[in-house]
N, C-alpha and C positions, 0 to 999 in steps of 0.2 A: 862142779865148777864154782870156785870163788863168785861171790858179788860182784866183787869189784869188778871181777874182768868180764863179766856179762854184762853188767851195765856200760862198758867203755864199745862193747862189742853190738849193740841192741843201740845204739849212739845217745845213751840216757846218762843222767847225772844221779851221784848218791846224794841224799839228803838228810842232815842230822849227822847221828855220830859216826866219827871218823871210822873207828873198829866195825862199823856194820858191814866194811866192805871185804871182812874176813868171815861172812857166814856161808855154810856152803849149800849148794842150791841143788837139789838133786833132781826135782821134776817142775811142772806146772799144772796150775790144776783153777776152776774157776774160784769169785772170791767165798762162795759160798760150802765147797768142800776141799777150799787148802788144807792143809794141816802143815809142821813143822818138816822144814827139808821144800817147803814149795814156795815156786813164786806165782804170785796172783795179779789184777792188775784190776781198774775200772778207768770207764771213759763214757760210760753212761750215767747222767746224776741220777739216775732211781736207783741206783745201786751207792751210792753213796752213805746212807744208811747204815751199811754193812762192813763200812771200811774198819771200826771200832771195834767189832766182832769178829773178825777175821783169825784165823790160827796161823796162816801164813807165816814163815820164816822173811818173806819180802813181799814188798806191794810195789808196782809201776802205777805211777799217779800222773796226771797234765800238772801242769805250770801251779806255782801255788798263787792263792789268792785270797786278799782277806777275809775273815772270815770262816778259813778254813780251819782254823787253830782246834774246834770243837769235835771238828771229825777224825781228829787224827790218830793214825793208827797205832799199837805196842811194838808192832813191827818195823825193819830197817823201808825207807822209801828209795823207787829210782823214778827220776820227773824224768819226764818227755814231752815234747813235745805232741807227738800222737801214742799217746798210751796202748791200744791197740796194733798197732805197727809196730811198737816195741814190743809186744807182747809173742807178736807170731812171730817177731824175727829170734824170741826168746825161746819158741816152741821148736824153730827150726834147729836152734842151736843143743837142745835139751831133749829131741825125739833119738831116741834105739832104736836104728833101723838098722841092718846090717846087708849088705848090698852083696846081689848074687856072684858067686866067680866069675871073672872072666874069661871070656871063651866062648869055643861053638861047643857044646852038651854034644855026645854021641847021640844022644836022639833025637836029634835037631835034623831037617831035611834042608840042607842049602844048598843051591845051584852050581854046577861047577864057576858058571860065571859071573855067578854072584860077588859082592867088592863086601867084607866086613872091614870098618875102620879098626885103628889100635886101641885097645882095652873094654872094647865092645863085649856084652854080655847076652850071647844068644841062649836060650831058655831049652828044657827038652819037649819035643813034640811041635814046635816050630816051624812053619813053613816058609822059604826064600827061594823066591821065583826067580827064573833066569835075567838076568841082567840086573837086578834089584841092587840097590846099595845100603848101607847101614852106618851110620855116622861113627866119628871117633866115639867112646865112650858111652853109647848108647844102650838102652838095658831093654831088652827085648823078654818079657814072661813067659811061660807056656802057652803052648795051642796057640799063638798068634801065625794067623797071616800074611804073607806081606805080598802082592801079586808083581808079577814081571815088569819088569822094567820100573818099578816103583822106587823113589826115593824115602830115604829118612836122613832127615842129619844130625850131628854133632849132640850128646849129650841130652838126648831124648828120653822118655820112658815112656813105653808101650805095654800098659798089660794083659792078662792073659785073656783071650779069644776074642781080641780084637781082629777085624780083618779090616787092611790095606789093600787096597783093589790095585789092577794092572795101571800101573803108569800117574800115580796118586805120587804129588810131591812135598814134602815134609819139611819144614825149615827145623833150624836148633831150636834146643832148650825146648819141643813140644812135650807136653803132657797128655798119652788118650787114657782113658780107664778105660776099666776092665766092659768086652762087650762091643763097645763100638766101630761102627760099620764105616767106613771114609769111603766115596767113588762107588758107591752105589748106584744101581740106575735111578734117573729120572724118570717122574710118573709120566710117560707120553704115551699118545695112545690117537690116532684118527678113524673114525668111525667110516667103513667102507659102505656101500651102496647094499649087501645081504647084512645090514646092522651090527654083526664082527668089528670088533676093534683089531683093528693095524699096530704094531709094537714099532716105534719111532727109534732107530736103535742110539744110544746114548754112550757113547764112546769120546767125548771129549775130556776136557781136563779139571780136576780138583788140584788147587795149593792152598795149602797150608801154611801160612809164615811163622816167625819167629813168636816163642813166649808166647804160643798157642794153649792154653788148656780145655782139651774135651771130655766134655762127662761118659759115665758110665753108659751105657746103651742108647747112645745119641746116634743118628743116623745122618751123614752128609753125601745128597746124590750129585754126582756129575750130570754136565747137560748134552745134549745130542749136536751143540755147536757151541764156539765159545769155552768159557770156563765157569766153575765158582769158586771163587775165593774167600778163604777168611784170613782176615790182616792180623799185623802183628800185635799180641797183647792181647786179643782179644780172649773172651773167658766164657765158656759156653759149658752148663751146667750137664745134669743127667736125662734122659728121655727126651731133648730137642728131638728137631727135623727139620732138616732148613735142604729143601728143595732144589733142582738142578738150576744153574745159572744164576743162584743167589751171591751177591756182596756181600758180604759181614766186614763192619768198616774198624779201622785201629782201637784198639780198649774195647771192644763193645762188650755190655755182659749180659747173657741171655739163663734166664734161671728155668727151673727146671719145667719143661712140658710146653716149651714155646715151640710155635710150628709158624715155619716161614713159606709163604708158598713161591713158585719160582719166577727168577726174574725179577724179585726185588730185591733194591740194594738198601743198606743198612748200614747211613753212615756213621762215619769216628763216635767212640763215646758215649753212645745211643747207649740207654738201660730199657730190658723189656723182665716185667716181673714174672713170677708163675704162669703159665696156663697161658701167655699171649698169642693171639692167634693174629698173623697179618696176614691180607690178600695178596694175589700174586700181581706185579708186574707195579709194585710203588716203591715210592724211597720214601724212608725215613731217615727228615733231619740230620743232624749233627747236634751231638747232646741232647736229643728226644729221649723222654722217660713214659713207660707205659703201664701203668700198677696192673699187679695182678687180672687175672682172666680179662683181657681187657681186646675189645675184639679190634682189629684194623682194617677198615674197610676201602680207606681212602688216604689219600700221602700225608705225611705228617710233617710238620714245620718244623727247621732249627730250633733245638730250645725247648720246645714245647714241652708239656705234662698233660698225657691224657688217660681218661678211664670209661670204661665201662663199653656197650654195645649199641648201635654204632658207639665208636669213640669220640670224645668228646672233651674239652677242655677239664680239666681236674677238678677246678674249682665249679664248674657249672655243674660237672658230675655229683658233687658232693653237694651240695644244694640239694639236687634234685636226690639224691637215694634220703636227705631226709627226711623229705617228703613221701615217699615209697611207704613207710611205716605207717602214714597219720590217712592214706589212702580209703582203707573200709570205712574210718569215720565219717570223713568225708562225703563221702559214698552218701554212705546213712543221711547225712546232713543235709545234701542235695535231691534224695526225695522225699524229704520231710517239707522242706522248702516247698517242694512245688508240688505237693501235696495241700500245703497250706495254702498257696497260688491259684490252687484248681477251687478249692474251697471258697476262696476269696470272690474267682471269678463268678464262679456258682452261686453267687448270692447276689453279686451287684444287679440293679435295678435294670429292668426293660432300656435300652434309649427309646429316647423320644422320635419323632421322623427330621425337626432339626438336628436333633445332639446327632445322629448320623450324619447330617448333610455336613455339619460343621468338620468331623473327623473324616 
């Protein structure tokens, strides 16, 4: 693909010479192993550095500013406004992928009254439960599941041994990788009178909305009443677990090994980093952010930024883990102190029988 028509297509501008926009762009690659035939891009200034050294045939730069004249690169520039954004919509445009037949595969098991939409791509080894539906255009791998009465729609992609549980609803444009379990049961369980736990049966409903994407072997259970929903846009990474009758609210992004327990909702926008663990039956905010392993024990305010276990304000967290380090000195310091103290006392004189009356 020509420059020119990538950068018109990626909503960037060329900058410099006119002819740049006759080079041709065959892959992308990051700034540091482009070579000729790539385009490259930065949008983090510690890489800035390296825009001079680059081999790249093209580079996607921000906005220029003064200044900048020192770093500039031997290769053609495309500004954007968000460099990054232009870059993946460059990836999008620039990835070999080549997308399976469509049709139902002979080794596919689908229901008689099953509904596949138009140019849908059922996979071989495939399972479509009675009454199940599958969207126009949707691409369904191998070995996936789909259980009865289950929806999917429009334009989806499902990969291989994923399972969709019985009556599990799918909006468009979702994304699950490969592995994950939707409509799973909920952990319930009542402890009977001979100490036996009782199996709560968990048969309600999971939806899934639009511009959904779930990771690889993430786990989403249904609850025993009610539903759990995750809204639209939201982006939920590999190895979650977000528990029966959880909310996941619009945008949310949940990164890889967050565990939700159930009952709590997780409104719009919310970011929970690695490893975040929240308790069951709290809401967090709207636009709440949770760094890494970061425990949740108790609800979380609009807006907020918090870290660590209990969680805690970010900025108080941080304080406090610098202090974590200078601890054993510390330590040290404090019984030398009163070592010195006991010393000290150990020596002062008798009172007298006033100087006691006095104190």
């Amino acid at each position: 693909m020509k420059l020119r028509e990538l950068a018109e297509r990626v909503h960037g501008r060329l900058d410099g010479d006119a002819g740049a926009g006759d080079v041709e762009i065959h892959g992308v690659a990051g700034i540091e192993h482009a070579g000729p035939g790539d385009l490259t891009f930065v949008a983090n200034p510690r890489y800035h550095a390296l825009i001079r050294q680059t081999r790249a045939s093209a580079i996607i730069l921000g906005r220029a500013k003064p200044g900048d004249e020192h770093a500039a690169p031997s290769c053609a520039i495309v500004r954007a406004e968000n460099p990054y954004l232009a870059f993946a919509k460059a990836v999008a445009l620039l990835a070999q992928t080549t997308p399976p037949a469509r049709g139902v595969d002979r080794l596919s098991s689908v229901a008689a009254d099953a509904t596949i939409g138009p140019d849908a791509s059922i996979g071989p080894f495939v399972a479509i439960g009675s009454g199940a539906s599958i969207g126009a255009r949707t691409i369904v791998y191998p070995h996936v599941v789909v259980g009865r009465g289950a929806r999917v729609g429009d334009d989806c992609v499902v990969h291989a041994h994923v399972s969709i549980r019985e009556r599990v609803v799918i909006g468009h444009r979702v994304i699950v990788q490969d592995g994950a379990v939707l409509g799973s049961d909920g952990f319930g369980f009542v402890k009977q009178a001979d100490g036996t736990h009782f199996k709560i049966p968990q048969h309600a409903d999971l939806v899934i909305e639009d511009d959904v994407e779930i990771g690889a072997n993430t786990t989403i259970d249904r609850p025993a009443v009610g539903e759990t929903r995750i809204r639209a846009g939201a982006k939920i990474d590999n190895l979650v677990q977000i528990a029966h009758g959880v909310s996941v609210g619009a945008r949310a992004l949940l990164a890889a090994q967050v565990g939700i327990a159930g009952s709590s909702v997780v409104e719009d926008d919310v970011v929970l980093a690695g490893q975040v663990g929240v308790a069951g039956h709290l809401r967090i905010g709207k636009g709440a952010r949770a760094s890494a392993q970061t425990g949740i024990p108790n609800s979380v305010d609009a807006g907020e930024f918090v870290s660590g276990y209990p969680a805690i304000p970010n900025r108080d967290w941080l304080k406090s883990s610098a202090i974590f380090r200078q601890l054993p000195a510390l330590r040290k310091r404090v019984a030398e102190l009163e070592k010195r103290l006991a010393d000290l006392e150990g020596r002062r004189a008798p009172q007298s029988d006033e100087e006691r009356k006095k104190t």
